[in-house]
N, C-alpha and C positions, 0 to 999 in steps of 0.2 A: 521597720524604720529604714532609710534610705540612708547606703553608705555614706557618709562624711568623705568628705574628699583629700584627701593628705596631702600636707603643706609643699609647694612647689619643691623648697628645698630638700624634700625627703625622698621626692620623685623619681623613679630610677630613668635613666634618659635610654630613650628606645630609637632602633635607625628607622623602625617601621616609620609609614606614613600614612598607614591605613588609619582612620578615626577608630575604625571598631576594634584594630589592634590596641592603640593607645588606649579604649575603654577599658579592653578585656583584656588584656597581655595579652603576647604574641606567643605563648610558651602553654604544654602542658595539650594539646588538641582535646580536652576532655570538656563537653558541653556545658554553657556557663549562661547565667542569665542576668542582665539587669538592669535596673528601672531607672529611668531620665526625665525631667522634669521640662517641659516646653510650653512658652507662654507663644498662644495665635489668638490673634484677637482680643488680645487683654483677659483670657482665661490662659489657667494654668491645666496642661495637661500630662501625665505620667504615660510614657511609651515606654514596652518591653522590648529591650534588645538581646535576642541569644546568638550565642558564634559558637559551633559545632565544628567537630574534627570535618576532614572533608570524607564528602560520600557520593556514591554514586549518583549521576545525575535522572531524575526520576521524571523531568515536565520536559517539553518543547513547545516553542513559541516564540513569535515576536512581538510584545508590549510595549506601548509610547504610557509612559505617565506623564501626566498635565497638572501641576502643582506648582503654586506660587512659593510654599512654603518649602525650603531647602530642607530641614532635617526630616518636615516626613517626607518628601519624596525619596530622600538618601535612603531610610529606615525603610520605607517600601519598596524602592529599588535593590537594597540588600537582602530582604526577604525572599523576593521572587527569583534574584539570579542566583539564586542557594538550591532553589527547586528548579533550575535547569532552565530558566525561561531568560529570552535575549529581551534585554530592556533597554530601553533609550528616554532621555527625560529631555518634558521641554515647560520653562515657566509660562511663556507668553502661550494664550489661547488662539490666537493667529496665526502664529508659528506653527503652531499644531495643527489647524487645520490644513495649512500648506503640506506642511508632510505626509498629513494622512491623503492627499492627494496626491502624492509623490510616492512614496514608501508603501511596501507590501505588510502592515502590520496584523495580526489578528487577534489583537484586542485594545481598546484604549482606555486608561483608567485615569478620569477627568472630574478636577475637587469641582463641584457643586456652586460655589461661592467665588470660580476664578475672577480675579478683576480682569476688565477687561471684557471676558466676553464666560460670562457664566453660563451654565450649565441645560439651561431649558433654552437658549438660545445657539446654541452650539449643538444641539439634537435638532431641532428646527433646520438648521444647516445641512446638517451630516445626513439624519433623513429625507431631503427632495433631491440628492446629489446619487443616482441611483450605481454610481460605483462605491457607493459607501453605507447605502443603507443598511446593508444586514451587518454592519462590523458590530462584534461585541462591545458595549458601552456600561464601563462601571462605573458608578459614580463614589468620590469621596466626598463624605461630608463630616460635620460637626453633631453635635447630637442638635442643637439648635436650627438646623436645616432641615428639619422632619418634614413637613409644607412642600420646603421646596422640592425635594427629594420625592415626594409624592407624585408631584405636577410633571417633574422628569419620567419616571417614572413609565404616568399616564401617556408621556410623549415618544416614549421607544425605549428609554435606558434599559439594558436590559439586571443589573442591579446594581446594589450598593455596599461602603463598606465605611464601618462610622470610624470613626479618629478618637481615640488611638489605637490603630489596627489591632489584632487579635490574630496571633500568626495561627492558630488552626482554623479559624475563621475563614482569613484570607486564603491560607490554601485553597479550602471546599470551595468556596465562591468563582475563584480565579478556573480554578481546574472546573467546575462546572460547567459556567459559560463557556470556556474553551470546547471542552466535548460537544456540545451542543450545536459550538461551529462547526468542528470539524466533523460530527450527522449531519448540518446544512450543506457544508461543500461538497460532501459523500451524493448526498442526496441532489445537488445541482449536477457534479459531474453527471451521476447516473441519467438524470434528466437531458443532460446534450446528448450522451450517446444514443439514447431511446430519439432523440429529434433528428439526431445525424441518419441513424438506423430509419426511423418513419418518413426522412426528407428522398433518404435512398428507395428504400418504397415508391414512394409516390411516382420518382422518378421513373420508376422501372411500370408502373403499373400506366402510367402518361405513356411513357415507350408502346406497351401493350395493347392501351385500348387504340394506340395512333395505328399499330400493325393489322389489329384486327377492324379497323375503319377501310384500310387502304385494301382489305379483301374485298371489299364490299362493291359491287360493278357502277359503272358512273352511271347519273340519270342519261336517257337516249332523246333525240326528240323524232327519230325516224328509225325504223319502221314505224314503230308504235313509240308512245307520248309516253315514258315511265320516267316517274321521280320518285322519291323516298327518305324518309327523316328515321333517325336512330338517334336514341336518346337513353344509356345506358342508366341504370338508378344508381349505383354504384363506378368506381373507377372503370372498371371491365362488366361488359354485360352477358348474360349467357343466352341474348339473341343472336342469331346471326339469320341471312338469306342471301338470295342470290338469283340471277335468270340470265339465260344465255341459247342462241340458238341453237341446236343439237343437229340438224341442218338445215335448210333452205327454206324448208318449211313446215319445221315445229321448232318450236318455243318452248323452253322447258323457266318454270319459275317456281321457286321452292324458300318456304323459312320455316325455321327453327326455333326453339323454344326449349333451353337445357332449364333441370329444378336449379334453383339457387342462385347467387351470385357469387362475383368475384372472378378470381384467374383460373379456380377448378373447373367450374360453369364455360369459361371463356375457353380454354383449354380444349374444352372435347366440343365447342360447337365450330370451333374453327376447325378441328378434325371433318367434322361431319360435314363442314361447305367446302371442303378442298376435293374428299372423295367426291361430293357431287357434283360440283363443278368443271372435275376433271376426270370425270367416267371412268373411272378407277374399281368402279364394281363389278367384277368377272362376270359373264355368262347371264350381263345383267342388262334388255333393251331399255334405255332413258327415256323412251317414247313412252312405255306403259309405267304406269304411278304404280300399282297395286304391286308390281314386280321391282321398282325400287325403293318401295317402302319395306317390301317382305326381306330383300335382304343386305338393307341398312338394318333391321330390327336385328338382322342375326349376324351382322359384323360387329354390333356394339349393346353384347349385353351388358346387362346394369352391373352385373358382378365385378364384370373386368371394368368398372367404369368411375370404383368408389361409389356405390349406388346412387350412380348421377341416370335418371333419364331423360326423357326429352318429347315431346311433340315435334309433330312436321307435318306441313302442308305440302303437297307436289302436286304440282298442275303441268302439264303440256296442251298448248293452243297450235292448231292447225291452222295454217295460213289461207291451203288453198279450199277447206270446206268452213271455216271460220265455226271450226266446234274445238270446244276446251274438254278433254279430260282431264279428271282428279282425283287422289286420295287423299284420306289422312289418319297420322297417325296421334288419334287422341287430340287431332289441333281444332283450334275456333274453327269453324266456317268462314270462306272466304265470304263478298261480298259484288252482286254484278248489278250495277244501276243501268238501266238500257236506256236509251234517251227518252221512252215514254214507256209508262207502267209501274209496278211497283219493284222496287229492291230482292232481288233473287239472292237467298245465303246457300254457297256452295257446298255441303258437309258432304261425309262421307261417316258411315262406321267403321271402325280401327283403333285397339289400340294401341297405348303410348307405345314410343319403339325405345326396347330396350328392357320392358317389363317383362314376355317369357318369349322365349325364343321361337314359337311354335304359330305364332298370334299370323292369321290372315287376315288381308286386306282387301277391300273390293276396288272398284273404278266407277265411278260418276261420270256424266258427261253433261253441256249443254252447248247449248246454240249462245252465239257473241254477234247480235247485231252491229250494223255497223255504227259507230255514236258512243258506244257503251264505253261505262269506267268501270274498273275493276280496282278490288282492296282487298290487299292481303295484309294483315297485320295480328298478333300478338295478343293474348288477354291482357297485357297490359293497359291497351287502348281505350279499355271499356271497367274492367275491375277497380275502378279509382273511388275511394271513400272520400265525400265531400265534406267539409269542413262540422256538419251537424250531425255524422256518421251514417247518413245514409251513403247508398253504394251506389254510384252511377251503371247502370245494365247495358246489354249489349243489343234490345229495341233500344234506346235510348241513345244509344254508339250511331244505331243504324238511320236513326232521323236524322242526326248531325249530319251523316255524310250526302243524306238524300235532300237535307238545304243546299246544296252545291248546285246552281244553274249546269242544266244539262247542257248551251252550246259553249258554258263556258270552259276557261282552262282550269284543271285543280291547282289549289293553290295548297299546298297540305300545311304552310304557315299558318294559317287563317285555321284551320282544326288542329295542331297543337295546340296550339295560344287558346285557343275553348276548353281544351283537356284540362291544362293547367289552371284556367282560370274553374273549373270546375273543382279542382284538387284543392284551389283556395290559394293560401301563402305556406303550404307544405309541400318538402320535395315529393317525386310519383317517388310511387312504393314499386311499382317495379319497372324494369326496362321498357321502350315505348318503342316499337319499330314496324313503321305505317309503311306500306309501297303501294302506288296509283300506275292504274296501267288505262289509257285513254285508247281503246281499236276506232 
């Protein structure tokens, strides 16, 4: 049975002005419970009110409640700031929404049936306003609201809490959804710094592949007609090359071919084109291939290298007897189109440098008519999987390059743009790094 309420006159007069002191006395801190009778909607409903000693504060948070009705808002407003959570209450659903655009709240508990701007309508809102979509949204309702409460629901709410609350209920609920944000914001901070951290990446590996571009010698058009396309598959490539005269008349032209990608890859091939570049290998003539392949093999073995190795092509061209020797270490065969005849591929046996320290190398030579193109490039070039899984080859490589009119200029545009279009609408699977030498 519900207390009978005792005659005004018998009423002791209290200075409090809290409602829940005047319910419960103000005296005695010893946990007290009870029941209140509220008509919403022309039903009658029984709300439990308890008022406990005070205790430690156990939640955090900041909560908007959105209820038209004064005593449950008060009644849930007092339940929650009992468990430690900062609450704020607003009738109008307007109002509300202005603040949640205003205010830093993390959670909103909003009656289902608000006049005004109800409940599936105020999620419709709150959901396309993407500073607001993941706020926790609980809804109150009646037991009569089951439908609607559904339909929210289905629209993002993330849950509900029926009337007349249920203080262990509402705890589990409230504190639920709250964890679950604060895993969401865990889980977004974590997400910017991994974007921050990957934006700084990029940055750095943009910096790197621009460093290792600017090694790379500019196309000539005199002596000799050289241009050349580098096309990394990744940020950094672990191609590099290079040619430069070594004097007046020899020509040295050399590329490289590290395993793998990325900065490791990138790292030791720009090691490898600075010593050769800049004749940094003791006791070592740049005029003979066979002699600077044998001991680049033996300044970079694989051990000291993170077992990274590497191919290399090394040519020197004589000016004044118009013959090229070459070696190579485990690389493609160049490529010599004479202005008539068939396609000459340059190989040599050798191999990879950097696999045993001991590994010799020979010397090739040939004759460079006058007319002739020359291609050095990369298994990239040719190792390409076309869209139905066959594998473009390296005859295949070699006709492409032998459609090129012989008095015309290379245009080596015109053979990427086939590569690719060979590859289909997939990036190349590895680096691409072509060089055309016109005698």
């Amino acid at each position: 049975m519900d207390p009978t309420p005792e005659p005004k006159s018998r009423r002791p007069k209290s200075a409090s002005r809290d409602p829940l002191d005047q319910l419960f006395g103000s005296g005695g801190g010893t946990a007290v419970s009870k029941k209140i009778r509220s008509s919403v909607g022309g039903q009658l409903f029984e709300y439990v009110l308890e008022k406990k000693s005070a205790s430690p504060v156990s939640a955090s948070g900041r909560l908007l409640i959105v209820d038209h009705d004064r005593l449950s808002r008060d009644i849930l407003s007092r339940n929650l700031q009992r468990e430690g959570y900062t609450v704020e209450i607003e009738p109008d659903g307007n109002h509300a929404l202005a603040r949640l655009g205003e205010g830093n709240f993390d959670m909103v508990l909003w009656e289902v049936e608000l006049p005004g701007l109800k409940g599936l309508e105020m999620l419709k809102r709150v959901k396309s306003d993407s500073a607001l979509r993941h706020l926790p949204i609980v809804l109150l309702s009646e037991q009569k609201d089951t439908d609607t409460v559904i339909r929210c629901i289905e629209a993002g709410a993330d849950d509900y809490l029926p009337k007349p609350f249920n203080p262990a209920l509402l705890k589990a609920r409230i504190r639920g959804c709250l964890e679950r944000k604060n895993l969401r914001d865990q889980e977004q901070r974590l997400l910017a710094t991994i974007k921050t951290q990957q934006d700084r990446l990029d940055a750095e590996l943009a910096e790197a592949a621009e460093y290792l571009r600017s090694l790379l010698p500019p196309p000539t058009a005199e002596p000799l007609a050289i241009d050349w396309r580098f096309i990394p598959s990744s940020e950094v490539g672990g191609d590099a090359f290079g040619y430069h005269w070594i004097d007046d008349d020899h020509f040295a032209v050399y590329l490289l071919d590290v395993c793998g990608h990325g900065v490791g890859a990138a790292l030791l091939s720009v090691t490898v084109l600075n010593v050769l570049r800049s004749g940094a290998l003791q006791g070592t003539d740049p005029r003979l291939p066979d002699a600077v392949l044998g001991a680049v093999n033996r300044a970079f073995p694989m051990e000291e290298q993170h077992d990274r190795y590497f191919t290399l092509w090394y040519g020197v061209y004589q000016r004044s007897t118009r013959k090229m020797t070459y070696g190579s270490g485990g690389h493609p065969p160049a490529l010599l189109l004479p202005p008539a005849g068939e396609p000459t591929k340059l190989a040599a046996k050798g191999m990879m440098i950097g696999g045993m320290p001991n590994s010799r190398y020979v010397t090739q030579s040939c004759e460079i008519p006058p007319g002739s193109r020359f291609f050095l490039f990369c298994d990239g070039a040719y190792e390409i999987t076309r869209p139905d899984g066959k594998v473009f080859t390296f005859d295949e490589f070699t006709q492409l390059l032998a459609k090129i009119p012989a008095n015309a200029p290379v245009n080596l545009d015109i053979i990427v743009d086939e590569i690719k279009t060979i590859r289909g609408p997939f990036p190349l699977e590895d680096d691409l790094s072509l060089i055309s030498i016109q005698f």
